[in-house]
C-alpha positions as CSV (number, residue, x, y, z in Angstrom):
1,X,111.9,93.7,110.0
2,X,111.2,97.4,109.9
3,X,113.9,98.2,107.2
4,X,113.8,97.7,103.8
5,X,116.6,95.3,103.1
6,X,116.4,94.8,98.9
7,X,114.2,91.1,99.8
8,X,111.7,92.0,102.1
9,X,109.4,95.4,104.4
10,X,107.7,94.6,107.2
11,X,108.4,90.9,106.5
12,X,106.7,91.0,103.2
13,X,109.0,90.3,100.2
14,X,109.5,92.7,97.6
15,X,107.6,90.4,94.9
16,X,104.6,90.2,97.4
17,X,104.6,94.2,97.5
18,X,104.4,94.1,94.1
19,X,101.3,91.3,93.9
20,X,99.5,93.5,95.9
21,X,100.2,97.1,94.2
22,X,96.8,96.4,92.2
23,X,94.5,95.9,95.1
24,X,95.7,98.8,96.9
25,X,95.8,101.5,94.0
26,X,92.6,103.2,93.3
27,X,90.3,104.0,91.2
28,X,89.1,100.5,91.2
29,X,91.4,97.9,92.3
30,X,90.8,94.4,92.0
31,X,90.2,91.9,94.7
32,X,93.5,90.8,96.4
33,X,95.5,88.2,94.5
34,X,96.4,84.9,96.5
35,X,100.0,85.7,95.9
36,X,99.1,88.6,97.9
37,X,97.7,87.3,100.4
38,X,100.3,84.8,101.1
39,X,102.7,87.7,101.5
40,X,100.6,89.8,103.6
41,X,99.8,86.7,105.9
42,X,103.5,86.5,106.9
43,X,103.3,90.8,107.3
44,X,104.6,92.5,110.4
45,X,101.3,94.4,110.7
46,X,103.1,96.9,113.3
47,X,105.6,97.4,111.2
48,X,103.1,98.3,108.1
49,X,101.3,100.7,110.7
50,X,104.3,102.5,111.1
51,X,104.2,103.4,107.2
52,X,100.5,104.4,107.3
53,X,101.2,108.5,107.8
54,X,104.4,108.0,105.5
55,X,104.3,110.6,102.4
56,X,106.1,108.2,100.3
57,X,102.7,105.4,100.2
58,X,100.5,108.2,98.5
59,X,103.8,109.0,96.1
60,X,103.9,105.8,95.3
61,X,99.8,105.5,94.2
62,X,98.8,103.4,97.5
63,X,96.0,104.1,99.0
64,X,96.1,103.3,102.9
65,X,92.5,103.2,103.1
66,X,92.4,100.2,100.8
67,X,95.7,99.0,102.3
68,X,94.2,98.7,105.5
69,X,91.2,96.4,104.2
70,X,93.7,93.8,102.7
71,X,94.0,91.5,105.1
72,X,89.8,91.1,106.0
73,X,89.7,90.8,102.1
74,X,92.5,87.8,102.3
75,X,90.3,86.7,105.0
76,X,93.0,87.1,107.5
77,X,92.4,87.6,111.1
78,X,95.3,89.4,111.7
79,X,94.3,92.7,110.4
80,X,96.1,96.0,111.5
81,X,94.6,98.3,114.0
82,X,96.7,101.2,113.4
């Protein structure tokens, strides 16, 4: 799911966004939550990718460095090779 529909980006609700807006916001975010990492484990990692040059995840105070290391910090094999 590539647009943002209100309930979910990338197959990631909105709340699950949200549980994870601390790990990925520097200057020292916290280790993922496991809220977050239940909604990232369901992520359409393509999908995210196709954020990963977007102006709007800097505006918003994401870091896609640290985004990119979410899912080996959930422990999650399916990480993103963008």
């Amino acid at each position: 799911m590539n647009t943002i529909s209100g309930q979910t980006i990338c197959n990631i609700p909105i709340a699950g966004l949200r549980a994870c807006k601390p790990s990925v916001t520097p200057p020292r975010p916290p280790p993922p939550t496991a809220d977050c990492c239940r909604a990232i484990s369901h992520a359409d990692m393509r999908c995210l990718c196709s954020y990963k040059k977007s102006p709007l995840i800097p505006s918003l105070g994401i870091s896609v460095p640290l985004a990119e290391k979410l899912p080996a910090k959930c422990g999650l094999s399916t990480a993103a090779k963008c």
